[in-house]
TORBA-46758 format. One line per 2 residues: their letters; for each residue x, y, z of C-alpha. Coordinates in pm, 1 decimal, always signed. Layout:
N
a = X:Y:Z  ...
//
This chain:
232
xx = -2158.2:-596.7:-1539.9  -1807.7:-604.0:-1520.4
xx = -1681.2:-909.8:-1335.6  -1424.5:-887.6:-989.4
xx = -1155.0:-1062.7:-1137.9  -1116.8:-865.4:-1457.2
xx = -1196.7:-504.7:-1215.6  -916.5:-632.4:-1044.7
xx = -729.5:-664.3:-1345.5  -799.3:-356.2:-1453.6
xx = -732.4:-153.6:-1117.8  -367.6:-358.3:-1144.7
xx = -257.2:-200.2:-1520.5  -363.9:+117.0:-1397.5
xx = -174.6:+90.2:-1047.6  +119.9:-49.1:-1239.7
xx = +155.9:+209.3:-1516.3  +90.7:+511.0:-1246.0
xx = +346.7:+396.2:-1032.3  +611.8:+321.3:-1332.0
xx = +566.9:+699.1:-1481.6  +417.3:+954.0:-1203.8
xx = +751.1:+1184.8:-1118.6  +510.0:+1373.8:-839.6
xx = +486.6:+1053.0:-678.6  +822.8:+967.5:-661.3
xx = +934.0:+1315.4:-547.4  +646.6:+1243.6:-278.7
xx = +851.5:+897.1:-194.7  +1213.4:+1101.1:-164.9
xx = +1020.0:+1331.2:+99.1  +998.5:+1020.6:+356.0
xx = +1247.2:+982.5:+643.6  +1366.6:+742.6:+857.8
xx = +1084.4:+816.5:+1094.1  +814.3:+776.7:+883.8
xx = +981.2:+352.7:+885.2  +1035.0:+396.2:+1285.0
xx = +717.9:+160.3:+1385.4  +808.5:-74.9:+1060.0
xx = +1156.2:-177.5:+1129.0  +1091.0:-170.2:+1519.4
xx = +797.8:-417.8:+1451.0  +1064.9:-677.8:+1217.8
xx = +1321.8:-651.5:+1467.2  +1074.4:-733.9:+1794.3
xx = +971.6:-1057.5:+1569.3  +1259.2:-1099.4:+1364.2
xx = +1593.6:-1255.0:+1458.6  +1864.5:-1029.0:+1294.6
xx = +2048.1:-1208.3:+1021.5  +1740.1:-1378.8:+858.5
xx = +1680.1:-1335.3:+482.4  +1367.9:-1080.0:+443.1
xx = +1155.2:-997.9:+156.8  +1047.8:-627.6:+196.8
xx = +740.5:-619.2:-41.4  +622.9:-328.9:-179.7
xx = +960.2:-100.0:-99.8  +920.4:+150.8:-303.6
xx = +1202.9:+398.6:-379.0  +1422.4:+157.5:-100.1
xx = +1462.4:+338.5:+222.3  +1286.7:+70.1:+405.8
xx = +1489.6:-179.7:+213.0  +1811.9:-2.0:+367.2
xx = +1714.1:+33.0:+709.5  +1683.0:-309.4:+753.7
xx = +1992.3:-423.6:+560.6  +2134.5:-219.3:+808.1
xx = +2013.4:-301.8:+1092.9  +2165.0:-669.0:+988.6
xx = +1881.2:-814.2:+813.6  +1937.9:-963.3:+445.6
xx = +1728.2:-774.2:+193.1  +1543.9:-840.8:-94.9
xx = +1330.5:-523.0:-210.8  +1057.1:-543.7:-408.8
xx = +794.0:-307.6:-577.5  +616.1:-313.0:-909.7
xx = +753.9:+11.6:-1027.5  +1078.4:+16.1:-1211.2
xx = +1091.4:+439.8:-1148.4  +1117.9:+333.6:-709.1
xx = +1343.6:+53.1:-779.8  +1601.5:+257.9:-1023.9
xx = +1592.3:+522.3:-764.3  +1654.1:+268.1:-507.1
xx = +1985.0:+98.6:-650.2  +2106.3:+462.7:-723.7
xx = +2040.2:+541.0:-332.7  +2154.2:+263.5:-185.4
xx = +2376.2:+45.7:-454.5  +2654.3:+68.9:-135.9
xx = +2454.3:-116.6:+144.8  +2550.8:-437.3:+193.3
xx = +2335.0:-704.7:+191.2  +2083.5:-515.8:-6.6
xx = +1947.0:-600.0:-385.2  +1668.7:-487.4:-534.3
xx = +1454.9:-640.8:-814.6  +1117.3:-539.3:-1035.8
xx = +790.0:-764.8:-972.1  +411.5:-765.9:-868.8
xx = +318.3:-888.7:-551.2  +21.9:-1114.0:-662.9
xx = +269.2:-1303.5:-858.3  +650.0:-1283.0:-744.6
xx = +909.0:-1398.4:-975.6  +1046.1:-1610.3:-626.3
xx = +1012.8:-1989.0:-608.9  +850.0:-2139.1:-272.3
xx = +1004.9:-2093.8:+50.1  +1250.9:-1888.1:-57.9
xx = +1251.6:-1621.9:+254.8  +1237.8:-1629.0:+612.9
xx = +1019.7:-1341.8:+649.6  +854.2:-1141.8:+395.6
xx = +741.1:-779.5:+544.1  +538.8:-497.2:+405.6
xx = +456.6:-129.4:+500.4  +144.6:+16.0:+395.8
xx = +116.7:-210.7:+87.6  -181.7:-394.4:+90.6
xx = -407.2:-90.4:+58.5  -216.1:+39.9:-259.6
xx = -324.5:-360.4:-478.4  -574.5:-432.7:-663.9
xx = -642.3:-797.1:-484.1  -500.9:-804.3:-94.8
xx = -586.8:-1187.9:-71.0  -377.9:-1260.0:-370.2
xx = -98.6:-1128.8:-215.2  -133.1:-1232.6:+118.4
xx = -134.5:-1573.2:-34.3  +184.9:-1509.9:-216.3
xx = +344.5:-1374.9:+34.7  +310.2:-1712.1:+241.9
xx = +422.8:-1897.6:-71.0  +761.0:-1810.2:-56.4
xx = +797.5:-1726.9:+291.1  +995.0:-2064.7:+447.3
xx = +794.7:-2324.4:+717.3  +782.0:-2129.2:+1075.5
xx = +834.2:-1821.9:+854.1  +688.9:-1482.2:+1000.0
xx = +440.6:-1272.0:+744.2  +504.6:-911.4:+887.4
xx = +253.6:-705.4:+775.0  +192.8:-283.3:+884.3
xx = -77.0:-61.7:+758.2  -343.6:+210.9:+855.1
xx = -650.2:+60.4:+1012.1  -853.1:+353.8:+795.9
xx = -1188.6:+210.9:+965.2  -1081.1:+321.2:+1282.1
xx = -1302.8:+568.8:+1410.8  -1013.8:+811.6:+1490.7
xx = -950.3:+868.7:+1105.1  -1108.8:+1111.9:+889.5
xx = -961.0:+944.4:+551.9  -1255.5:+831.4:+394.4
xx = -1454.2:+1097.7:+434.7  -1144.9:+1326.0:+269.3
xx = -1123.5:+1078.5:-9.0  -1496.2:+1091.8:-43.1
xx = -1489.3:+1471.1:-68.9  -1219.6:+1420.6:-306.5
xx = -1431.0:+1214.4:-556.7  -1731.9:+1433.3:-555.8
xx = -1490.9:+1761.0:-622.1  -1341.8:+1533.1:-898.9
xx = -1705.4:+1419.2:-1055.4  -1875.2:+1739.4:-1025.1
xx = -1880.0:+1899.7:-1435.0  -2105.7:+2189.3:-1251.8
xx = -2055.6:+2333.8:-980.8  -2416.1:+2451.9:-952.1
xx = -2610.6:+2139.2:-989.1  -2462.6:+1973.6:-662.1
xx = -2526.2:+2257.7:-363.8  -2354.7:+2238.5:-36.5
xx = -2702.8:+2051.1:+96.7  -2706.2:+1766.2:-95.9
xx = -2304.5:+1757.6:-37.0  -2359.2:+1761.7:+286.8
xx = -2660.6:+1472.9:+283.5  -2422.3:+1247.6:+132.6
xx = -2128.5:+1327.1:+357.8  -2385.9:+1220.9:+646.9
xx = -2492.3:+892.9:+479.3  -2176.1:+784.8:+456.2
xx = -2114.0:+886.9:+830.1  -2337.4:+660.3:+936.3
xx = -2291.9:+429.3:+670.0  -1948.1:+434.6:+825.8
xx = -2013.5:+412.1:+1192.6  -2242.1:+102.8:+1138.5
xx = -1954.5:-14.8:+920.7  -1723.2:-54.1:+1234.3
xx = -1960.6:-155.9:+1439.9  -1993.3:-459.0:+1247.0
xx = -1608.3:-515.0:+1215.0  -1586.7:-468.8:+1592.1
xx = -1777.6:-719.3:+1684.9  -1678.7:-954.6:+1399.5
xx = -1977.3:-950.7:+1200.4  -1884.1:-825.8:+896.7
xx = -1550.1:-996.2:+711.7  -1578.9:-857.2:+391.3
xx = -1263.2:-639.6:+210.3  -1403.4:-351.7:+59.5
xx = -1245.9:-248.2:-217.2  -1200.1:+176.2:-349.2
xx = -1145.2:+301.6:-707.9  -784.0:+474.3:-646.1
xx = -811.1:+828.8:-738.2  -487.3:+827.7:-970.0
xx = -397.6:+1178.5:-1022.6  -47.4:+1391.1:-1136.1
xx = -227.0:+1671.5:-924.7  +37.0:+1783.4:-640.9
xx = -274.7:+1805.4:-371.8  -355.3:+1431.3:-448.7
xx = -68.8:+1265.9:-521.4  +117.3:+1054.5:-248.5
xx = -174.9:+1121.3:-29.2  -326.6:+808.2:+12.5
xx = -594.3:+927.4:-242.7  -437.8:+609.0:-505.6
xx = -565.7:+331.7:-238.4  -732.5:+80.8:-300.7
//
């Protein structure tokens, strides 16, 4: 039995060398535009006095990064591939008040207090260990510092996501074809319906706490790639 700490070790080299080499996923990246930010940058400027010093974990190939530097915001970016963060200083080397640098979130190579915000978009479903970086994130984040953080909720009953991914992995496991019918496909599919249903339930009403942690399906295929199919 392989224990949670070294699974999450594990996940993390595998997250950290797809992100440093996939070109799909980085042409996936270049596809975003300022929209896709629009709720991000409008939720760090409702909280966020402009001028303050910001971490913007998890950044990516930058264009977050820039839209805050511009907006008036000083900017650190910060993502664990080297591939987003070249791209990033080649995008945006002219913004001012914008520098990029290399690290992992679970351990950034800041010393305490050293922001007055750190904010992320969707990044705590793409690590290997959320809690780890949460706490990091309020290491170096200064006293009365703001921790902005924006995600999908993907237990929220108006997503199909897990179900997709889940269809996803059985395509993926399936060697034949003809040993898994479209019955016992479908069986499954309804277990985890309900397994599903009963799942947010529980987190409704508080009951249930627990992070539940995915394999990422890390793939160079074009129909996976960038699709959410590499969370965690």
């Amino acid at each position: 039995m392989i224990h949670k700490s070294q699974k999450n070790k594990n996940t993390k080299i595998k997250l950290k060398k797809f992100y440093n080499s996939l070109q799909a996923y980085l042409d996936r990246l270049n596809k975003h535009d300022e929209q896709a930010f629009a709720s991000y940058i409008n939720l760090c400027k409702r909280y966020l006095p402009i001028g303050l010093s910001i971490l913007d974990a998890g950044c990516g190939t930058g264009l977050s990064s820039y839209l805050l530097a511009k907006a008036g915001f000083r900017l650190t970016g910060l993502d664990i591939s080297q591939l987003f963060i070249s791209e990033g200083m080649k995008k945006y080397r002219d913004q001012r008040g914008l520098r990029f640098c290399v690290g992992d979130v679970s351990k950034m190579p800041f010393s305490k207090q050293s922001f007055d915000a750190v904010c992320s978009f969707s990044l705590l479903k793409h690590v290997a260990d959320s809690i780890a970086a949460l706490k990091e994130m309020a290491k170096i984040v200064k006293r009365r510092g703001l921790v902005v953080v924006c995600g999908p909720n993907y237990l929220s009953p108006f997503r199909n996501w897990y179900l997709r991914r889940l269809k996803v992995t059985i395509r993926i496991g399936m060697k034949d074809h003809s040993r898994l019918g479209m019955s016992r496909i479908q069986f499954i599919i309804l277990c985890e319906r309900l397994k599903l249903f009963f799942l947010q339930i529980n987190k409704a009403i508080g009951l249930n706490k627990k992070i539940y942690y995915l394999e990422p399906i890390l793939s160079d295929n074009e129909d996976l790639c960038g699709r959410d199919f590499d969370a965690t």
